[in-house]
TIKEMAR-462762 format. One record per residue (C-alpha): x, y, z. Coordinates in steps of 0.05 Angstrom, whole numbers, plus 5000, padded with zeros to 4 digits. Layout:
XYZ
...
***
This chain:
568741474589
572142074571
579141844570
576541304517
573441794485
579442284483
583341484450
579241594396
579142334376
580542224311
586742824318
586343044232
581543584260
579344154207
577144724208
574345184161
571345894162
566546214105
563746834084
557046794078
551247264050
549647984056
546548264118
548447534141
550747624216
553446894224
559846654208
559745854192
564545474199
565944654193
569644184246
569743444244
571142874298
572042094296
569841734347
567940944347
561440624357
557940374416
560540944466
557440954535
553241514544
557742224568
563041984534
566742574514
567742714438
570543424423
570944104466
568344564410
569645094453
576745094452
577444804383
573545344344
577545994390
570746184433
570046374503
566445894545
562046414573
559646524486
556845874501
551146054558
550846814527
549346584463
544646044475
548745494438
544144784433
545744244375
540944144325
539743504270
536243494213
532742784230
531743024303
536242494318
540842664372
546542214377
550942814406
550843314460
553743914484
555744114549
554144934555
558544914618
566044684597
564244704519
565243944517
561643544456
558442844488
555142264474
548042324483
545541604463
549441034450
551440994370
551040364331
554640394273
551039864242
544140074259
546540794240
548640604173
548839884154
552639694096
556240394087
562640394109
563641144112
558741244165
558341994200
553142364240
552343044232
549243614266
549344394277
551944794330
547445504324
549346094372
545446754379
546347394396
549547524344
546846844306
552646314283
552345654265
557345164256
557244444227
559643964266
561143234234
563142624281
565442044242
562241364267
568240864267
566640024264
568839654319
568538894307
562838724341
559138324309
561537494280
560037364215
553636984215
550536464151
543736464138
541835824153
544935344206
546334684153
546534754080
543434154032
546134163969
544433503911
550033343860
549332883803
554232343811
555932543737
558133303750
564133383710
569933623741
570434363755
563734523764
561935053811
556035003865
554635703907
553935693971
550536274019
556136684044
555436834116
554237554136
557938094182
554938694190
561838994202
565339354158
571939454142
576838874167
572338674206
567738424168
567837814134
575437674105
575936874081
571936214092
575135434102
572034774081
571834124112
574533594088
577033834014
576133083986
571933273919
570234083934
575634593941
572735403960
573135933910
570936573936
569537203895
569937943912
564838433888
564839083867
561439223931
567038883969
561338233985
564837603979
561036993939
563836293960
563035673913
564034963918
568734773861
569033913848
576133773838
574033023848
569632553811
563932283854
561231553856
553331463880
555030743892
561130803930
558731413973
551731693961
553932304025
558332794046
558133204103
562633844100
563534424145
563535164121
567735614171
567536424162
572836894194
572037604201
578638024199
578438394266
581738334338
580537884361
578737474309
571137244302
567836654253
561936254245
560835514216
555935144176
554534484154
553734214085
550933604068
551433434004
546832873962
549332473910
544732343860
545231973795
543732163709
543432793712
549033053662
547933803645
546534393696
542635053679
546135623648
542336333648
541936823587
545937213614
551437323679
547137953708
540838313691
540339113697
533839483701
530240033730
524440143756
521540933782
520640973858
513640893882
512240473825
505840143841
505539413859
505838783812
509839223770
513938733727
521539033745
526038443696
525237713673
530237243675
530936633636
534735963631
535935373598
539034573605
540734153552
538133533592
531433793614
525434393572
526635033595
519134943636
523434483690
527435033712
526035323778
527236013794
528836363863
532336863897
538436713937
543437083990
537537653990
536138024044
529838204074
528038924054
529338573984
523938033998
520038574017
519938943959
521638393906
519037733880
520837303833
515936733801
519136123800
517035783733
516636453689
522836783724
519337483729
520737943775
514638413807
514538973853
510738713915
512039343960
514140063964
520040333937
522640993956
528841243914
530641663980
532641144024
534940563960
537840783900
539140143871
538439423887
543238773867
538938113864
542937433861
537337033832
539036283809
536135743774
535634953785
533334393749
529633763773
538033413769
539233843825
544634273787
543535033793
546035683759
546736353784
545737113760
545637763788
538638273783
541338973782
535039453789
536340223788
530840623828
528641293777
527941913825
520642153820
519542913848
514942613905
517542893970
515043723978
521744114012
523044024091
522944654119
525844534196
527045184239
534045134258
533845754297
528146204320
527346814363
519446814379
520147514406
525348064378
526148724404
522649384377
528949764374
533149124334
537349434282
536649304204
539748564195
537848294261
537147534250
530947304267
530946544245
535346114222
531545604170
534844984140
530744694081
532344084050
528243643994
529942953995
529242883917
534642983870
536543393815
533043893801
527143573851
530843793897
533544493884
529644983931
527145723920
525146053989
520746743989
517647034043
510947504053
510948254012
509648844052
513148634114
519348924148
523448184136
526347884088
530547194081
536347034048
540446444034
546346294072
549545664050
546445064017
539244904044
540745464100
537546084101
536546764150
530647074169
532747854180
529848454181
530849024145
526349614170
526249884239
520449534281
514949914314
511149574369
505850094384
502850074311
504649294299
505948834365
506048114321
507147874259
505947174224
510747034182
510246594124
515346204089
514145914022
519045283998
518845063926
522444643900
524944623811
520443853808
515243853744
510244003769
514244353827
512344253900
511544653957
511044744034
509545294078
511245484152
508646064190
512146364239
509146834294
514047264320
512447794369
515548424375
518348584451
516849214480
523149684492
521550274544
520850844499
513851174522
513351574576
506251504614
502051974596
495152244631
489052294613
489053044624
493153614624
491753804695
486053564739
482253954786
478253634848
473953934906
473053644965
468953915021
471654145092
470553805149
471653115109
473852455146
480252235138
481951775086
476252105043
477651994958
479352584928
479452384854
482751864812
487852054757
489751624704
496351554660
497151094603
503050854576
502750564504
509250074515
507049294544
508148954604
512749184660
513949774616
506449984619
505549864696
504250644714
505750764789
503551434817
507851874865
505852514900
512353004888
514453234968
513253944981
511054335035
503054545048
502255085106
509954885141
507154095137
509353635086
503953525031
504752815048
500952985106
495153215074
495252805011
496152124996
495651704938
495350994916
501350854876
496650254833
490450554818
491951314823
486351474875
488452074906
487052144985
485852575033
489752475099
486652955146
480653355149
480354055120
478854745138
475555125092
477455765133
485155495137
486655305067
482355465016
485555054949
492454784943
496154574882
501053924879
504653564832
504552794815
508852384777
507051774739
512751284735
512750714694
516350054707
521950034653
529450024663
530950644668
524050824685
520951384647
515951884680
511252454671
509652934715
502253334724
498953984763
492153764813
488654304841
486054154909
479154614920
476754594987
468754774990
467255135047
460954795089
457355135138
461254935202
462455705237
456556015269
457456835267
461257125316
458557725343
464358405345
460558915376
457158965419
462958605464
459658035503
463657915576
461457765639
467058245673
462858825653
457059045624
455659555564
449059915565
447360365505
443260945526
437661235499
435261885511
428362035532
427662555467
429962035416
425962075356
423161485306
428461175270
433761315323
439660875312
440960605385
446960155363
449259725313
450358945313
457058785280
457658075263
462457725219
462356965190
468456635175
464656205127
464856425055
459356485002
452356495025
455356145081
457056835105
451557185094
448057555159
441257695175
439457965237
432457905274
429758075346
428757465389
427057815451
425758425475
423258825533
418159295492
418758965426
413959575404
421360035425
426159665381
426659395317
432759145281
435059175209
434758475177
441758535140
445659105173
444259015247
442059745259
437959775325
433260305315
427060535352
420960475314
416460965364
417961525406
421161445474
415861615526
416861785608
412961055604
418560635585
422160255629
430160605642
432359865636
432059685565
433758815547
434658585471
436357955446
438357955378
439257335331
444357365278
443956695226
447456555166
445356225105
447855535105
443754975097
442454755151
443955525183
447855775242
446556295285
449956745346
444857175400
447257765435
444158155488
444158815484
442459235538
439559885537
437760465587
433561055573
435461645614
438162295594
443362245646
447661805677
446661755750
438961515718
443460955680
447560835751
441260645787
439260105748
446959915739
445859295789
440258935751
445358945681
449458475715
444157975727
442057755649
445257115640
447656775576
444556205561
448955725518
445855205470
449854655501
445454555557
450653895574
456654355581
453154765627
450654155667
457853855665
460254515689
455654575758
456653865770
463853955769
462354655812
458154305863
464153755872
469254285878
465254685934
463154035969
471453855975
473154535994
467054576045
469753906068
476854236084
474754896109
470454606159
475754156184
480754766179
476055216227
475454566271
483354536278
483255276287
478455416344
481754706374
488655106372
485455796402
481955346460
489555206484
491555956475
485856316506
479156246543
472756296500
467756816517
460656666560
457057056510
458557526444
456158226480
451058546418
453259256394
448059756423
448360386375
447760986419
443961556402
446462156442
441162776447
439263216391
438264126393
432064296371
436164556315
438463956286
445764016324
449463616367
452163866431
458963506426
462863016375
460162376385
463761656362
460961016354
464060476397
464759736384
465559226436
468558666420
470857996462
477657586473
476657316405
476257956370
484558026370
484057506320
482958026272
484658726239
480559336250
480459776193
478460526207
475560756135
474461436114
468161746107
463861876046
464162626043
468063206088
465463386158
468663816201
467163466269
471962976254
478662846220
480362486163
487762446177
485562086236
481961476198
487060976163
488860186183
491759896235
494259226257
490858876313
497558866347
498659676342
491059706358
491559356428
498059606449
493560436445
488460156480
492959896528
496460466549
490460866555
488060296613
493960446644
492661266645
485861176672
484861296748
483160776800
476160546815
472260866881
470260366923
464160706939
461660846869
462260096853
457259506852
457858996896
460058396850
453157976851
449058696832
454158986780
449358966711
452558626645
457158106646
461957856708
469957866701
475158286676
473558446592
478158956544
474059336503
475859566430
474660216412
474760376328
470260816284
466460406238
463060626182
455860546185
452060566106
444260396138
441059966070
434560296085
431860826135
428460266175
436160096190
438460656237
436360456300
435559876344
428759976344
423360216288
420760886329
428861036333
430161046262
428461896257
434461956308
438961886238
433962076182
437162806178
444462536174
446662276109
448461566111
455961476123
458562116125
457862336205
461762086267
457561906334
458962176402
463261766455
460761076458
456360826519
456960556586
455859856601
450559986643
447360326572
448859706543
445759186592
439459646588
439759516518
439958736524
434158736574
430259196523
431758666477
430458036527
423658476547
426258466614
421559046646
426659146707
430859426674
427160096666
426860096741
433460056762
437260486699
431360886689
433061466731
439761576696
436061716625
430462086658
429762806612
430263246678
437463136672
441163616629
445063476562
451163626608
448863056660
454562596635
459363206664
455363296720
455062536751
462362156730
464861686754
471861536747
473460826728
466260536731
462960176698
455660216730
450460706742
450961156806
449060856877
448661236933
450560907008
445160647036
444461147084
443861727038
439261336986
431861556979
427161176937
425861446861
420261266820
421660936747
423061376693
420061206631
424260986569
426161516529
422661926478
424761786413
427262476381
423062796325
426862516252
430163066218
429362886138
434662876092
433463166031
430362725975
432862645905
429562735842
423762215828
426161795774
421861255731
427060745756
426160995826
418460835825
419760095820
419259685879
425059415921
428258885898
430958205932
437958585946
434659125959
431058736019
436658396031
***
């Protein structure tokens, strides 16, 4: 298709550039092609991208499209390659008929900047069509008397080609009595006639068949036949002969109908004029459709609508016959009078329905192409436009015009405009058409957004939830669409050595600022940050804005309590002399909230208090004063609880205890020093407290659990390694003889027994409370149960062998059997309570004169002193008569010098030769107590014992 396109480029291409208007940005120019009819469709026709000097790429940028007055698109363009095609198939014919100049053409319109070219393609005939007659057999009556030379018309065939190949010559068949003469018009029609060269005879041959062949002029050659018959008839001398060879009128388009156009007349010598008949012949049918002619008067009427736009004239072959059968022909030439009936065409060639706010002065809007189909001055065409706008228009070439502008466009104060375009054209009266045109103006990025407010300030209170809305800020930007989308932005900083981002948040649509995290009020108090609205241009434009952040502080820190210091290390007792007078400040409760505002403010009040009648405590300074005077009454021990609240809603509060002695000294205040340390605090949280024990009791019950398998491994292991004691032999405290003046005859030690098992640990020889000259205090210190054992040892091995005759017989030796290693260390012995010093109540004045702690006992007793002492204790009443004699008074203080015996263990017996019977001695007297010397009477030492105390 292309290569026979590219066969018929016609090759005589012009080209021709113009200048056009002011403030016109298009440059026009003119290019023509040939091409012949009936094309397939893509056929190419012209690349009007080469053949005009334009880029290919000018093509897509500047939107180029084809455009026809009549909408009629008979040509195409290819944006791609630049290549002109054939859109729908062309008919040259169809296109144009009878014309044998037959063109289309169209508009080529680019934008950015606007051009427009015209483009005309020249439609070329192809001989495609045969020439075809009217009717397939032609009858035609001829009086036998016809005189030589007389001409009979025949209906010439038709081609609707043009050119050679249209209709060129016609034959006839036989050529006995007619010979052809055909005739070219004006037009270039060809009229054939019959001419008789040959007499005719009725009664030798009354018929004549003849046949009519057409031939066109084109390759190859095409033709069509017909058939005559003709009739011989007989009289008839004389044809009809009209007034005249052709008639001319006019008539005024849209003439209405019946309208008499012409009448035509004619006459025969052999018949009245009244026996003519008239008719139209060779006409075609938009003539019978607009024509008629009456057939006796010869008058010619409109009968439909004539429109001088598409006919200008007409030519009528009209011809006449009389009742002989000889006819005469004329032509009807009617002229069609332009009447200023069609208003101008206004068609939008071009047209940007949206043009930039920043387009410079000239921009072409539209490009308008108004044509009136009248002529003369019917169709000459002014073009105006709305006042008081920022366009005007402006004609270009002939029937073109340019919408421009010529003020800078604003589309904050004016975002559309309609547009109207008047078209009048120089008719009497003159007629007119209108077309609006809304054009909108495009926004360009020029606004930055802009908030609502300069700055914003927000509070939020502490303690809030994460994800809590702070506040919503707002920008507007006044441009449209992408341009106006405001996105929010929190500028990155730094907020306590975090980034902000970690406190803030914000929705970058809607502008709702959040909070991230939850505040402290007593950690950050107000904040500042920056936030940036951005709209959505290219480049983006953006504005920038202060918030303040204000944190309100909520009530969420109970006071904490300075002084007095509350641990459970120590205790603080404020004292209180017994002379203090009303108003006396005792101490002060210092107390600090880290709340703010009347969060933070302190009142103090007495929850508890030993004698609340004592105390009294100021409501907003904390001063503990007494309100009465101190009396030998009150109690040394001294307990307050003081509440200190805030003033939140609802409030906090922190107790203290505060405890207070009256004495005037301090050894009064030591006394009572004890029961300080048993006040417990009592926390609010009763579950902590509960948690706690539980998780106490569980710990004790696993490490109960281990040390009782621990001592089970441990006496297992000391089974293998040595032999467990009978019995665990009591300590007997000894309690030597007293002078009746208080003295003792020697320096006495107390002695501890122990067993095996008591090398499994270390004796510790502690000094005494207070100097005494009976014994030494470089001698005390500690010792390891090693060193300990290896003294004792060696002072085993210095004593002197056992007599045989001062010893017990095995079975009668008193206290327990085998071989034991006693322990000797000083202990120190601190009695709780004077009930405590002996092993028996009525023995306790044996240590009431010596102050407790401070004075060593003689040598420790025998074992015979100490099996006494376990009978006394098991109520065993033989033993008074067997070691009775040994304690019996009569015996000196020096009786221990007097009787020894070296290496035993048991009380004197005599051989049984030299014994004499004794009576039992009773126990010993218990010695007259020798008082220590009482302290002071104290109120605190009036109260009863305590559970210690007993203890």
């Amino acid at each position: 298709m292309e290569s026979e396109g590219k066969g018929w480029h016609c090759g005589s291409l012009f080209f021709y550039m113009c200048a056009v208007a002011l403030f016109s940005p298009c440059v026009t120019g003119q290019i023509r092609y040939s091409i012949p009819e009936e094309m397939s469709v893509g056929s190419f026709v012209g690349n009007i991208a080469s053949d005009l000097g334009l880029e290919p790429k000018r093509l897509i940028s500047g939107k180029a499209r084809v455009f026809t007055a009549d909408s009629s698109e008979y040509i195409g363009l290819d944006k791609e390659n630049g290549h002109l095609v054939v859109k729908n198939k062309i008919d040259r014919e169809e296109l144009c008929g009878e014309i044998s100049a037959c063109s289309v053409s169209f508009d080529v319109i680019f934008e950015n900047p606007m051009e427009l070219y015209r483009v005309t393609v020249d439609i070329q005939d192809i001989n495609d069509n045969s020439p075809v007659f009217p009717k397939s057999q032609i009858e035609q009556e001829i009086s036998e008397l016809a005189v030589l030379g007389a001409r009979f018309p025949l209906e010439s065939a038709i081609d609707p080609d043009v050119g050679v190949n249209t209709l060129q010559k016609y034959t006839l068949q036989p050529t006995d009595h007619f010979k052809l003469n055909v005739q070219n018009g004006d037009d270039g029609s060809k009229t054939v006639e019959m001419v008789l060269h040959s007499s005719l005879d009725r009664e030798k041959k009354n018929h004549h068949n003849l046949i009519l062949t057409a031939f066109d002029g084109g390759k190859p050659q095409r033709s069509a036949t017909v058939q005559i018959n003709i009739i011989v008839l007989d009289g008839n001398d004389n044809a009809p002969v009209f007034s005249q060879s052709s008639y001319r009128t006019s008539v005024v388009e849209n003439a209405p109908k019946s309208t008499i156009v012409t009448r035509v007349s004619a006459t025969d010598a052999d018949e009245s004029s009244h026996s003519i008949q008239y008719y139209f012949e060779h006409t075609s049918s938009t003539v019978k459709a607009l024509f008629s002619i009456d057939a006796d008067s010869g008058e010619v009427k409109v009968i439909g609508d004539i429109d001088y736009e598409k006919h200008k004239q007409f030519k009528i072959k009209v011809k006449a016959k009389d009742h002989g059968g000889l006819t005469d022909s004329s032509d009807i030439i009617v002229d069609i009078i332009d009447v200023n009936d069609n208003t101008p065409k206004i068609t939008m060639m071009s047209f940007s329905s949206a043009v930039s706010e920043d387009a410079a002065p000239g921009t072409v809007i539209a490009m308008i192409n108004i044509q009136d189909l009248d002529s003369g001055d019917n169709s000459k065409i002014t073009c105006s436009i709305d006042l008081n706008s920022p366009f005007k228009i402006i004609s270009s070439l002939t029937n073109y015009y340019n919408l421009l502008t010529y003020s800078e466009l604003d589309r904050e104060q004016t975002g559309e405009y309609n547009i109207t375009i008047t078209a009048v054209d120089g008719g009497n009266p003159p007629l007119s058409s209108k077309e609006i045109l809304n054009l909108k103006i495009s926004d360009v990025n020029d606004h930055t957004p802009q908030f609502e407010q300069e700055s914003y300030t927000a509070f939020i209170a502490e303690n809030n939830p994460p994800s809590t809305t702070i506040l919503t800020v707002k920008a507007v930007d006044l441009d449209w669409g992408p341009n106006a989308k405001v996105s929010y932005f929190i500028i990155d900083g730094d907020l306590n050595g975090a980034p902000l981002a970690s406190y803030i948040s914000i929705n970058s649509e809607s502008g709702v600022i959040y909070a991230e995290k939850s505040f402290d009020y007593e950690q950050l108090k107000s904040f500042k940050m920056q936030v940036k609205a951005q709209d959505g241009g290219s480049p983006p434009l953006s504005n920038n804005m202060t918030v303040n952040i204000v944190i309100q502080d909520q009530n969420d820190n109970a006071p904490q309590v300075l002084y007095p210091v509350q641990t459970g290390a120590s205790v603080v007792a404020e004292i209180v002399p017994r002379a203090a007078e009303v108003g006396y400040l005792v101490t002060k409760v210092v107390a600090v909230d880290v709340d703010s505002g009347q969060n933070a403010w302190l009142s103090y009040k007495l929850q508890k208090a030993t004698d609340r009648a004592l105390f009294e405590v100021g409501l907003q300074n904390g001063e503990i004063r007494t309100v009465r005077q101190v009396t030998d009454k009150d109690a040394v021990k001294q307990k307050l609880t003081v509440v200190v609240e805030d003033n939140g809603q609802p409030s906090r509060s922190a107790v203290v205890s505060i405890n207070v002695a009256v004495a005037d000294s301090f050894p009064e205040v030591l006394s009572e020093f004890t029961d300080f340390m048993q006040g417990k605090q009592y926390d609010d949280n009763l579950t902590f407290y509960l948690i706690l024990a539980l998780a106490v009791v569980s710990f004790l019950f696993v490490v109960s659990i281990i040390s009782i398998i621990s001592v089970k491994i441990y006496r297992w292991r000391q089974n293998k390694l040595f032999y467990k004691s009978g019995s665990n032999l009591p300590v007997i405290p000894y309690y030597p003889p007293v002078y009746a003046d208080g003295t003792l005859q020697h320096v006495y030690n107390y002695e501890m027994c122990g067993t095996t098992d008591s090398r499994m640990g270390d004796m510790k020889f502690v000094r005494p409370y207070s100097q005494n000259t009976l014994v030494s205090q470089s001698r005390m210190g500690t010792v390891q149960r090693e060193k300990k054992e290896q003294e004792v040892d060696d002072l085993t091995l210095e004593q002197k062998p056992p007599n045989a005759d001062w010893r017990f017989p095995p079975n009668q030796r008193p206290g327990p059997s085998g071989q034991h290693r006693f322990h000797t260390l000083q202990q120190r012995w601190t009695p709780y309570e004077k009930s405590r010093a002996g092993a028996h109540p009525d023995e306790a004045g044996a240590s009431a004169g010596v102050i407790a702690g401070t004075r060593p006992w003689p040598n420790p007793p025998t074992e015979a002193e100490q099996f006494q002492a376990m009978m006394v204790a098991a109520n065993v009443s033989e033993a008074t008569a067997t070691l009775g004699p040994r304690y019996n008074p009569q015996y000196g203080p020096d009786y221990r010098q007097n009787v020894f015996i070296p290496g035993s263990t048991a009380t004197l017996m005599a051989n049984p030769q030299q014994q004499v019977p004794q009576q039992a001695l009773p126990p010993p007297q218990a010695l007259p107590p020798v008082e220590a010397p009482k302290a002071a009477q104290t109120p605190a030492s009036k109260k009863k014992p305590t559970k210690k105390d007993k203890k």
